[in-house]
N, C-alpha and C positions, 0 to 999 in steps of 0.2 A: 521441427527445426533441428537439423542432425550438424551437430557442433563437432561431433567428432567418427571417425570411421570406426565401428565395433571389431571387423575383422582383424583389426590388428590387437584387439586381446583376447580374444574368446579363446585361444590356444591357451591362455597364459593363465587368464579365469579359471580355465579347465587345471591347470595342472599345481597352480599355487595355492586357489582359496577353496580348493576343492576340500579337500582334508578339513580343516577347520570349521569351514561353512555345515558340512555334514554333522560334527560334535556339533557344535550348536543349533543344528536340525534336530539330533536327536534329544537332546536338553528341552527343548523348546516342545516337542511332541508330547513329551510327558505332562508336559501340560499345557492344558487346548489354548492356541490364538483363536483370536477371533475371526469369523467365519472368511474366508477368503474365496477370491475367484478364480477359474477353471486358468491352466494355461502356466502352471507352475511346473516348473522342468528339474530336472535333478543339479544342484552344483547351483545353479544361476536365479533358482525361484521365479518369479516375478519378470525377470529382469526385460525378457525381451515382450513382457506386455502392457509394459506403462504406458499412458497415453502420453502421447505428443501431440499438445494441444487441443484446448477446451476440456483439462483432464477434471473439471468440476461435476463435467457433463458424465465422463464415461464413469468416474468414483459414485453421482449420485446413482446411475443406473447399476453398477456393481452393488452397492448398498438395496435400494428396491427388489432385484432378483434374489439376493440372497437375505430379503427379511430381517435386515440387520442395520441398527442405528450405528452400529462400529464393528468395522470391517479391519481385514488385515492384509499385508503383502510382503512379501521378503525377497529382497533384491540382493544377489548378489553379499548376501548374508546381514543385511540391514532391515531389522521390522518397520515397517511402515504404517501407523495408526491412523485409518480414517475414520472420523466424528463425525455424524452426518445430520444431528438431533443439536438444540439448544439443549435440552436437557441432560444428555449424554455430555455435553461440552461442558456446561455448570457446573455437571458432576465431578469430573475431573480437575478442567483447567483452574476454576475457582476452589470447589470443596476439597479438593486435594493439592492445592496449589504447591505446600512444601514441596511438592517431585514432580510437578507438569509446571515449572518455571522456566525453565533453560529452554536457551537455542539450539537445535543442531548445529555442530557447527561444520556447515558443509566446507569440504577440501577447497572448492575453487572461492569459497568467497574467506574463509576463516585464515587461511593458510601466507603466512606473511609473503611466500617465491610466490605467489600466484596474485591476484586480484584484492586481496588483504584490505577488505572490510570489517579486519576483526573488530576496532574497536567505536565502530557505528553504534548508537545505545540498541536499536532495534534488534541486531546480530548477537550483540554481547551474550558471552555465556551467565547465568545467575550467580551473582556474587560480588565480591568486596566493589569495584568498576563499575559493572551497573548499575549498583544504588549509589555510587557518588553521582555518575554521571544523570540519571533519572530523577535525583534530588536537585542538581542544579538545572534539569530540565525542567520543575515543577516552580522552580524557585522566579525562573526567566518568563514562565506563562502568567504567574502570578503578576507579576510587573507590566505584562499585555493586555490585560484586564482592567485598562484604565479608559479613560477620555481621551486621552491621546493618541493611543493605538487603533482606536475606534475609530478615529476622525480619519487616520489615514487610510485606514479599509474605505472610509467611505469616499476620501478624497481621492483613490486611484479608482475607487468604481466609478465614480465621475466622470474621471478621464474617459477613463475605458466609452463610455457611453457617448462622452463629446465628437470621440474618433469615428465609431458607430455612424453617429447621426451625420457626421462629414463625409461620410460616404466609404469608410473601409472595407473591403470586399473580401476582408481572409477575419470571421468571426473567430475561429478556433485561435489565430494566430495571435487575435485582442485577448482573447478570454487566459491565454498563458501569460502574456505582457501583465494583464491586471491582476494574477494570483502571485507573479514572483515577484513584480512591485510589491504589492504588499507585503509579500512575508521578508523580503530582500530590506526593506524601511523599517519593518518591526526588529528583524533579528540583528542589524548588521547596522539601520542608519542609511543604507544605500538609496539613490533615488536611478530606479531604471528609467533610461532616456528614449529605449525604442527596443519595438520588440525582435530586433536583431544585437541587445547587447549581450555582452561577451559573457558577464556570469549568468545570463539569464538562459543562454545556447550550454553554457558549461553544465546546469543541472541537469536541464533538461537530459544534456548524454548521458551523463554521468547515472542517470535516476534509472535513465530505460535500459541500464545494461545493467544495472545493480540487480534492476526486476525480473530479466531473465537468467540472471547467474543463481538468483538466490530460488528458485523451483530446481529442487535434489535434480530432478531425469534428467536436467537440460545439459547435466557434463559428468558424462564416466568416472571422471576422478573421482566423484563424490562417494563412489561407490567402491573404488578402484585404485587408492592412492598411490601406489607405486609409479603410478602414467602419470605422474609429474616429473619423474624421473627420467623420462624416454627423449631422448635429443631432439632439439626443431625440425632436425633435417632430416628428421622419420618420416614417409608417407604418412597423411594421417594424424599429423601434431598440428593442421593449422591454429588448432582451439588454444595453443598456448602463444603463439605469434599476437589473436587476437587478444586475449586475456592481457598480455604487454601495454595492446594498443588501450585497453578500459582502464590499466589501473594507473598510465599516465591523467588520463582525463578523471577519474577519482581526484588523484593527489590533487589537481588543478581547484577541483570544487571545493575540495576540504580546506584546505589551505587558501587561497589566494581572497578569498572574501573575508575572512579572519585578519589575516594582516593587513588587507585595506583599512578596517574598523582601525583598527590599532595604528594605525600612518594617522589615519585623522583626529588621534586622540594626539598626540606628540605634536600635531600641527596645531591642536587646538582648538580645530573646526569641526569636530565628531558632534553630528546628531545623535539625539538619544535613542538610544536601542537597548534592545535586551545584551546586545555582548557587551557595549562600551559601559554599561550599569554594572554587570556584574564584574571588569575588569578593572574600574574603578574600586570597588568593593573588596577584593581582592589586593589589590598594588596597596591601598592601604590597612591591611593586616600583618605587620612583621612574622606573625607565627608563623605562615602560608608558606609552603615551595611554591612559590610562582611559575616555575616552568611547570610544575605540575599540575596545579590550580586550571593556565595554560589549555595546556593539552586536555584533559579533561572538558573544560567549554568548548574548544573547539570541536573535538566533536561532538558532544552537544548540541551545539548551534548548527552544523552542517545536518544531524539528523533531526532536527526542525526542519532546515530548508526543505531537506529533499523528500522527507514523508509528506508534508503539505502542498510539496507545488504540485506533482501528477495526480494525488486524488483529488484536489478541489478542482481542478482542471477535467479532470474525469467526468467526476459527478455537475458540474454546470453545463458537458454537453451532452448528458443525460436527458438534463433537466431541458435543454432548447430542445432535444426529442420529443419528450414527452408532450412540450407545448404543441410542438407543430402536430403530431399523433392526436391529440387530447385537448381539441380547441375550447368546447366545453369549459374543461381544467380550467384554460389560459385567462377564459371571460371572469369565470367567477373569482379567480384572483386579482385580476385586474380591478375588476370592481370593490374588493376589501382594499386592495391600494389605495384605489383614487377616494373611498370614503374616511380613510384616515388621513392620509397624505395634502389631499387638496390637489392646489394649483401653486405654482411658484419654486418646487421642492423638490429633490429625491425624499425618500427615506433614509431613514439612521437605525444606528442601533437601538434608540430609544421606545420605536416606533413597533419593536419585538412583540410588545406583549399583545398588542393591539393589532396583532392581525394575526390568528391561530391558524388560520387558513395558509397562508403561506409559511409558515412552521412548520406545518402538516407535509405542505410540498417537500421541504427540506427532507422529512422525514421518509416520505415515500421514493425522494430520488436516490436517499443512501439504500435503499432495501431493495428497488425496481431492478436496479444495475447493481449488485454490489462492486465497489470497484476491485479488494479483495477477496475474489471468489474462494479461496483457498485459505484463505488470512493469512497469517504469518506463522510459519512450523514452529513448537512447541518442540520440548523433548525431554523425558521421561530419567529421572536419575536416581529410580531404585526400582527392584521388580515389582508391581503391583498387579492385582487381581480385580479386578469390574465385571459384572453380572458374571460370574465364573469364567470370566474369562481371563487369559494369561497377561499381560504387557511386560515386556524384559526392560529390564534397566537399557537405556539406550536408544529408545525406539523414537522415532520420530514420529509426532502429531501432530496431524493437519484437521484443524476443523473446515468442512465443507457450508460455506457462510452461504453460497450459491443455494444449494439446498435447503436450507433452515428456512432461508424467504420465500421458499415456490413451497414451503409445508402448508398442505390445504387445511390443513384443521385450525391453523393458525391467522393463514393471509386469505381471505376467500377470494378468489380468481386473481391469483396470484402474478398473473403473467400481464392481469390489466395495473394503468399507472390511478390509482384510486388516493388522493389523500382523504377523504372521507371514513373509510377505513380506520382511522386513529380517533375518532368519534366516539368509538368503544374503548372506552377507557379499559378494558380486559386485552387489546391488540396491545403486544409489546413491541419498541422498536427493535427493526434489524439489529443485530451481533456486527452492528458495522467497523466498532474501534476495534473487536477484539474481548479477551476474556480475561479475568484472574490479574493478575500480579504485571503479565505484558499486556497490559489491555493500554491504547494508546495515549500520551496526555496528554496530545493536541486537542481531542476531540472538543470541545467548547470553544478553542479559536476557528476551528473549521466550518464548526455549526454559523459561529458567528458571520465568518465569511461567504458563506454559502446565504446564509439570509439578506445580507445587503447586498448581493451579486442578483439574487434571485429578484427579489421585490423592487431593484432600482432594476432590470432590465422589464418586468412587468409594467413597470412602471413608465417608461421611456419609449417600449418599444411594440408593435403586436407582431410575435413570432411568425415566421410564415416559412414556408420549401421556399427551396435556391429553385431558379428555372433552369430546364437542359437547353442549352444554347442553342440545339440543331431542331429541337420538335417546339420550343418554348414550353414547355408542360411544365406543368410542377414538380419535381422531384421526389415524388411519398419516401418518408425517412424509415427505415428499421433500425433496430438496434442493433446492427451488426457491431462485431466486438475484435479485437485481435486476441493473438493467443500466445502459449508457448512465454508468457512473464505474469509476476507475480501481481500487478496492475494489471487490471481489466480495462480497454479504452472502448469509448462506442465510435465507432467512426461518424466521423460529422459530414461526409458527402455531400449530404441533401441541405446544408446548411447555406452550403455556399451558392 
């Protein structure tokens, strides 16, 4: 996806960062990066061989050809760290977490004139900001983990399933309705009325343009900062016209679902949520800046919203993949449902322990698809050294999450959808939240989500291909995926 025309810097590449980028070629020579691939040019590195698109694919086959669990790349004078091993990842991102903490922070998403998702918790750099903001994100999860929250996950998967059985013909369209109800009623108190409401269309944009700003290659600046500098009316700047058009619809997400909670706290009629809890708790503290308090939960709460709606949305139409792929699968979890569950009933959260089988599922639909194949960049804030190898202060790392689940020593027939597999207590789950210190704190409301979506649609439904309208055939599903964003989606075609 080429966001922007390279000809109109490559002159400029050539003659500014030329100089510089060389010192620090020659600094960096002296001592070895790790092993990199063919195709690096003088001045620009890397630059004109990053993959665009499906780059989990081209970093694990750079990694196998070059015998190497951590690879390197230099773009345009920026190191680029691939991890392509859970152990290599451990090694670092956790055992070394003091300096593999921080975000990059890329030009088009950090940079307040551009798309300024600085102070998202996910983006933030390490430090004073992100542990307030992560602490009152722990603090707001903590308060989710009740009977109450519980009941609404299960009361909108209900819905969800009522619409279903009434005959709704866009499943993918249901399965978004019933993750941002939910987390829309947890974080906010909001009750979504249909799946063309307004906050519920506002993440969704908001989420999918977040997810391709934030992969470094998808915009030059990142690499190039002065082309923010460069006038609209340059051949060649559309990427700043559109970056305009995202960070109105940012502002929109961040914002307008926050100040709803709060109209309905003044009115008096605010459901219980995680924000109207903690602003309550808050308004009564005299010590508190409240505007500051404020700001701080909101974004908070909006990187709740928008980290869980597109992965658990992701990973449940993974999961309808896999059933209609893996009928087998489908039967024998059907039957631990209907042996715990009975007649009369969905499942609940209660009903967790008592069906490992469908756990299992949970398990294998975050590993089969990971939704982030690339996780979320890390970056590097002292020099350090690993298997003798160099990493400069500054460098950005990606662990390769895609790779780690297709490791055969690890997953045996990796590419098949196996919850059986977790049987061996020695299988470790996927790296699916993440590592170290960013490792995510949704994951337990997501699991949780993911288990009453999954076990109430087993329960409800037997999955089956959409027909092709013209032959009537069944539609056989693949897991085809889009590409070029930090969200992996599997396309649901064969659903409908």
């Amino acid at each position: 996806m080429a966001y922007e025309n390279l000809t109109l810097v490559v002159a400029g590449v050539f003659a500014i960062i030329g100089a510089l980028y060389g010192l620090k070629q020659s600094k960096c020579s002296q001592r070895h990066l790790p092993p990199s691939p063919k195709g690096s040019l003088p001045l620009v590195g890397h630059a004109f061989v990053l993959p665009v698109g499906e780059e989990h694919l081209t970093y694990a086959k750079w990694s196998k050809d070059l015998n190497s669990d951590i690879i390197s790349l230099q773009a345009l004078g920026q190191t680029i760290i691939i991890l392509s091993s859970v152990r290599s990842a451990t090694e670092l991102l956790e055992a070394r977490s003091a300096i593999y903490s921080d975000r990059p922070q890329l030009r088009v998403i950090s940079d307040h004139d551009l798309l300024d998702w600085s102070y998202n918790t996910a983006s933030l750099p390490y430090g004073s900001r992100w542990k307030k903001q992560r602490r009152i994100t722990h603090e707001i999860l903590k308060s989710s983990a009740d009977d109450q929250h519980f009941a609404r996950m299960e009361g909108e998967t209900r819905a969800m399933i009522k619409r279903m059985l009434q005959g709704s013909s866009d499943p993918e369209k249901e399965i978004r309705r019933n993750v941002a109800a939910q987390i829309m009623a947890t974080v906010y108190g909001y009750t979504v009325k249909s799946a063309d409401d307004y906050f519920v269309r506002s993440v969704q944009t908001a989420v999918k343009h977040f997810s391709i700003a934030a992969l470094p290659a998808n915009f030059l600046v990142n690499f190039v900062p002065w082309l923010k500098y460069i006038p609209e009316w340059v051949p060649g700047t559309g990427w700043k016209r559109l970056i305009k058009e995202w960070r109105i619809q940012r502002d929109a997400m961040v914002q307008e679902p926050f100040d709803w909670t709060k109209s309905q706290i003044s009115s008096g009629t605010a459901e219980p949520s995680m924000v109207e809890t903690h602003l309550l708790n808050i308004a009564n503290n005299p010590t508190l800046d409240l505007a500051d308090e404020e700001d701080h939960l909101k974004w908070a709460a909006s990187t709740l919203f928008a980290g869980a709606s597109d992965t658990t949305v992701s990973s449940t139409l993974s999961f309808m993949i896999a059933m209609i792929m893996y009928p087998e699968v489908q039967a024998k979890a059907q039957r631990e449902v209907d042996s715990v569950v009975g007649d009369g009933r969905l499942p609940n959260i209660k009903d967790r322990d008592r069906m490992p089988y469908v756990r299992n599922i949970v398990r294998e639909a975050l590993r089969w698809q990971p939704v982030f194949p690339l996780g979320f960049p890390h970056a590097s804030t002292e020099d350090d050294v690993y298997k003798g190898y160099f990493i400069p202060k500054g460098s950005i790392v990606m662990f390769n999450t895609w790779a780690m689940t297709r490791d055969q020593s690890v997953y045996i027939s990796p590419e098949t959808f196996n919850p059986d597999r977790f049987l061996d207590a020695s299988v470790p789950d996927a790296p699916a939240f993440g590592f170290g210190r960013r490792i995510c704190p949704g994951a337990s409301f997501a699991e949780a989500s993911l288990f009453i979506t999954f076990a109430s649609m087993l329960m409800a439904f037997n999955i089956k291909p959409g027909r092709d309208p013209v032959t009537g055939e069944d539609k056989i599903p693949e897991a085809k995926v889009t590409t070029h964003t930090l969200v992996r989606w599997v396309k649901a075609s064969a659903l409908a």
